[in-house]
N, C-alpha and C positions, 0 to 999 in steps of 0.2 A: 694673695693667699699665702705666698711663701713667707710674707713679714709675719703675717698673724701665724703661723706654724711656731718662729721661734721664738712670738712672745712667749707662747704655749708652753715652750719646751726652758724656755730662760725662768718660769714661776711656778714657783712650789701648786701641789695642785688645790685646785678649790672648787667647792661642788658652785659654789658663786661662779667663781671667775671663769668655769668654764661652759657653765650656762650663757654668760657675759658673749664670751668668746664666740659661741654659737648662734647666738643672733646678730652678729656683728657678720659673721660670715654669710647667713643667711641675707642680710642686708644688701654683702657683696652682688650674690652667686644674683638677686629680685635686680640689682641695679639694671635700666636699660643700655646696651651697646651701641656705640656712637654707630649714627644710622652709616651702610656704606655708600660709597658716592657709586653713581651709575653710573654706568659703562656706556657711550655710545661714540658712533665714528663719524667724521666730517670729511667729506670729499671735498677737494679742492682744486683751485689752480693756484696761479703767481701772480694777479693784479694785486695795485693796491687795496685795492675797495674787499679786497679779502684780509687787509689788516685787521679790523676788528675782531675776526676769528683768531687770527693767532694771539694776538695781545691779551683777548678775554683765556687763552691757554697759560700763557705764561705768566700771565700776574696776577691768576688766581681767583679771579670771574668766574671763571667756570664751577670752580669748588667751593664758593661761596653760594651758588646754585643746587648745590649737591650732585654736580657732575665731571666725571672723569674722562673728559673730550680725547677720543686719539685722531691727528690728524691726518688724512690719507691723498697723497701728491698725484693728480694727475695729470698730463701732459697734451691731453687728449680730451675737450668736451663731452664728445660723444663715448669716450669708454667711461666719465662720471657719471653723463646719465643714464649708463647701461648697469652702472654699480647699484644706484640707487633703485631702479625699479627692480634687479633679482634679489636686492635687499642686502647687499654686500656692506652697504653704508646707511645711516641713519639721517643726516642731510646731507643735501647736497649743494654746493655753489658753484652759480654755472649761469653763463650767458643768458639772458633771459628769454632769448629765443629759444632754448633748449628743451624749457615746459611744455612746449607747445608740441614741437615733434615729440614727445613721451606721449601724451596725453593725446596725440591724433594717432598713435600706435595702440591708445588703450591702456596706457599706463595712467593709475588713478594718483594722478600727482596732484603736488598743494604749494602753491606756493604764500608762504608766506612774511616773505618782509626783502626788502630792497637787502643785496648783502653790508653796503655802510661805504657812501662815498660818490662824490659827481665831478662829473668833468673829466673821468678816468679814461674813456677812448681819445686818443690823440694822431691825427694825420701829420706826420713829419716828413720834412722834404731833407733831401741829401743839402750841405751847401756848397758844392760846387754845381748842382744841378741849378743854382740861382733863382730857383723858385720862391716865392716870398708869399704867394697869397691862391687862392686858387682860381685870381683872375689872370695871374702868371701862366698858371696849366693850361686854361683855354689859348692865352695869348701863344704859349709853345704848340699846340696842334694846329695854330693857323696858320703858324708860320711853316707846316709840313715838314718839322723837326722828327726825328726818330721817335716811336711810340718810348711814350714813358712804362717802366716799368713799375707796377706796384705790389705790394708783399701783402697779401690780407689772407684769413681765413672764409673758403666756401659756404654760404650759407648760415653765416655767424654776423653778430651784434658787428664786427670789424669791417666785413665787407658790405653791413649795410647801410653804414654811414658815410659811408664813399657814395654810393649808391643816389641818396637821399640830397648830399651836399654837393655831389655832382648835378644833379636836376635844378636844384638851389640858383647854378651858377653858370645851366646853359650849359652843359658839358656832354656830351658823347661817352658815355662808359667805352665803347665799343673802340673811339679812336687812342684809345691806353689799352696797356695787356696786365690783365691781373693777374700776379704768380699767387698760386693757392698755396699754402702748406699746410701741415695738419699736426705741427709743435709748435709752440707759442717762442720758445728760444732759439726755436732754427731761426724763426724770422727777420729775431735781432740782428744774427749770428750774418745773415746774408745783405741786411744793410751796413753794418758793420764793414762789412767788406766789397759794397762798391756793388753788388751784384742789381741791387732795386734803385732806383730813384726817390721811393717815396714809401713809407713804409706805414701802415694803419696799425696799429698796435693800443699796449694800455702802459699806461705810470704802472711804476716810475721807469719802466726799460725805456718810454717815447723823453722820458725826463733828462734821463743817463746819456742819449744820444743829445740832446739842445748842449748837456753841461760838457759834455767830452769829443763829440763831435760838431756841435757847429751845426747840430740841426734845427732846420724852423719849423713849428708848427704852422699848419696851414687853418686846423680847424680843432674843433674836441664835440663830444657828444652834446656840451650845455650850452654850442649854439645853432650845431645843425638841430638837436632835435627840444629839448627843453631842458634846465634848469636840476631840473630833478629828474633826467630820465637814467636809467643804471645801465651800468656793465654786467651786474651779472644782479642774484640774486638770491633766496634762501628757499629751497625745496624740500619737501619731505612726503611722504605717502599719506594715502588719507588716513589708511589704518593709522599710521603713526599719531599724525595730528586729532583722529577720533579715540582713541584708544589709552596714549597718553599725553594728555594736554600738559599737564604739567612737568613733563620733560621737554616739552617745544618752548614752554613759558620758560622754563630755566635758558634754556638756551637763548631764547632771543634775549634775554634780560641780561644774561653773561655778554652778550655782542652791546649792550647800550652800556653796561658796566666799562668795556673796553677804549666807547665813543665818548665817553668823559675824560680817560684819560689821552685820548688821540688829539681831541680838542682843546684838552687845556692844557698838558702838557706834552706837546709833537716830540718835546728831546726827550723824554721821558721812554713816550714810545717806541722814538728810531731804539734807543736804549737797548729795548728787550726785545724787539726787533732782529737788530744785529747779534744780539749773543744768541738767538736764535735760530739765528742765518738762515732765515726765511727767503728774503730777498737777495738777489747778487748783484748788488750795487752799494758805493758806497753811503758809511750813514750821513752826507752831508745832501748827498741826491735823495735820500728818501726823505729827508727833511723838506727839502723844497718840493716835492712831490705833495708833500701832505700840503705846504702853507701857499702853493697854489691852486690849490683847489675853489671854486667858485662859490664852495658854500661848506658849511661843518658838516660832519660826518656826523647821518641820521639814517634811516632807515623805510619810510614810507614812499616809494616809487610813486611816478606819473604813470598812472595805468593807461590814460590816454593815448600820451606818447609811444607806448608801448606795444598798441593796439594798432596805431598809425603805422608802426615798424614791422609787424606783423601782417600787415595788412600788404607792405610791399613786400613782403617774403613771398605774400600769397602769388602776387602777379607776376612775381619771376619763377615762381615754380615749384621752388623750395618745401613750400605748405602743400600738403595735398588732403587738406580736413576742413573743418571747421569748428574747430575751437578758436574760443575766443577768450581773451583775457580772464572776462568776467565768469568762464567756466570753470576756473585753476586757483586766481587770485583769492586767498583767503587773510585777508590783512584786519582784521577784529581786532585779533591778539595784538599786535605790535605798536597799534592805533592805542590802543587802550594804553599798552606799555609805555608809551614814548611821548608823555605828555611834558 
């Protein structure tokens, strides 16, 4: 408007030209405004498999969706899924045992799509501990060795594939001591420094210890439990998912926008990664994090498997409900999406 003012004012007047002048502004004032991107918040942790949310942020996924993702750090499973059900956040990523305690609380949760990534939980042994396999761990309790110590979270995806892979292998939970914590970095922070022997965590921090410490993996989730079972996963309210679909749909579709470029180009990603400084490790360990992965980064979860993991939450105690996969899982959309 301020250019057309000083055509205005730079030409002699004319009943023409400024009739001209008047539908041309008119033209203006009709044109539609570029629609604005929507607002909403993504609750997090720090696994890999939470790559795709940030990469779909910083390279523009998101806003090609028509969304303005802010992302919100937590350190703590249980206070993201406390965000999401008082509504503090719009999705949520989080252990996929996490739905299940919302939703046996009564929280009308939805989960819908794997968060993007397998093979992400990793049992790593110290190496002076000389563990190499976890018929080494049995072979240390018979020999009436000092209880091993292990770093895992209570009642999470971490401690229950100890759980599962110990049964696997003939193993005694009971003859080991599980240190619980309840920050995902203290954990590293205490194998790191000698305190655990054996630490259950996720990539790339179990990565960071193989490449800088000398640590061995003993197992990962894509053999104790299956192929495609997840570390965590993508949640939202039902209202959300009934209410606005097509901001769920933008969103999952910014996350596969992200898993093309995680897949086809991993440098690309550590890339934006790093200047993002998501992750605290360096970009050559989150490189190998990503390209040892057991399969490419997708999004449609083993609900099976999932139910099996659940199923032993129940019997230790963890669960005290029943819900069941198939009461939460809403995977239409991402099905549809991710052909």
């Amino acid at each position: 408007m301020t250019a057309l003012r000083s055509v205005l004012r730079a030409r002699p007047f004319r009943a023409g030209s400024v009739a001209v002048a008047l539908a041309l502004a008119c033209l203006v004032a009709a044109a539609p405004a570029e629609a604005a991107l929507v607002k909403v918040k993504a609750g997090h942790l720090v696994a890999i498999d939470m790559a795709p949310l940030f990469v779909a942020k910083e390279s523009g996924c998101f806003e090609k969706e028509g969304l303005d993702v802010e992302t919100v750090f937590f350190a703590n499973p249980g206070d993201n899924n406390a965000a999401l059900a008082g509504g503090a956040i719009d999705f949520s990523t989080n252990p996929f045992t996490l739905p299940f305690f919302a939703a046996n609380s009564g929280v009308p949760i939805r989960v819908v799509a794997s968060a993007g990534g397998w093979g992400v939980i990793e049992v790593v042994a110290q190496k002076a501990s000389g563990l190499k396999t976890l018929d080494d761990v049995k072979d240390h309790i018979a020999a009436a060795k000092p209880k091993l110590k292990i770093a895992t979270l209570q009642g999470d995806t971490l401690e229950l594939i100890l759980t599962r892979a110990f049964a696997k292998a003939g193993i005694d939970p009971e003859a080991t001591e599980f240190v619980y914590f309840n920050d995902l970095l203290a954990m590293v922070e205490a194998f790191r420094a000698g305190q655990v022997d054996i630490l259950s965590h996720i990539k790339p921090y179990t990565t960071e210890m193989v490449a800088e410490e000398g640590a061995i993996v003993l197992t990962n989730d894509a053999e104790t439990w299956t192929r495609f079972s997840p570390n965590t996963v993508v949640s939202v309210l039902d209202k959300t998912l009934t209410e606005k679909p097509d901001v769920v749909k933008g969103y999952l579709s910014g996350l596969i926008c992200a898993a093309k470029i995680i897949n086809e180009t991993p440098e690309k990603a550590v890339e934006i990664l790093t200047k993002g400084r998501y992750f605290r490790v360096e970009p050559a360990v989150l490189l190998e994090a990503f390209k040892s992965a057991p399969a490419p980064v997708s999004f449609i979860p083993d609900v099976d498997s999932i139910q099996g993991v659940v199923t032993d939450l129940t019997k230790l105690g963890y669960v005290k409900g029943a819900t069941k996969a198939s009461d939460i899982f809403r995977l239409d959309m991402i099905t549809s999406l991710q052909k």
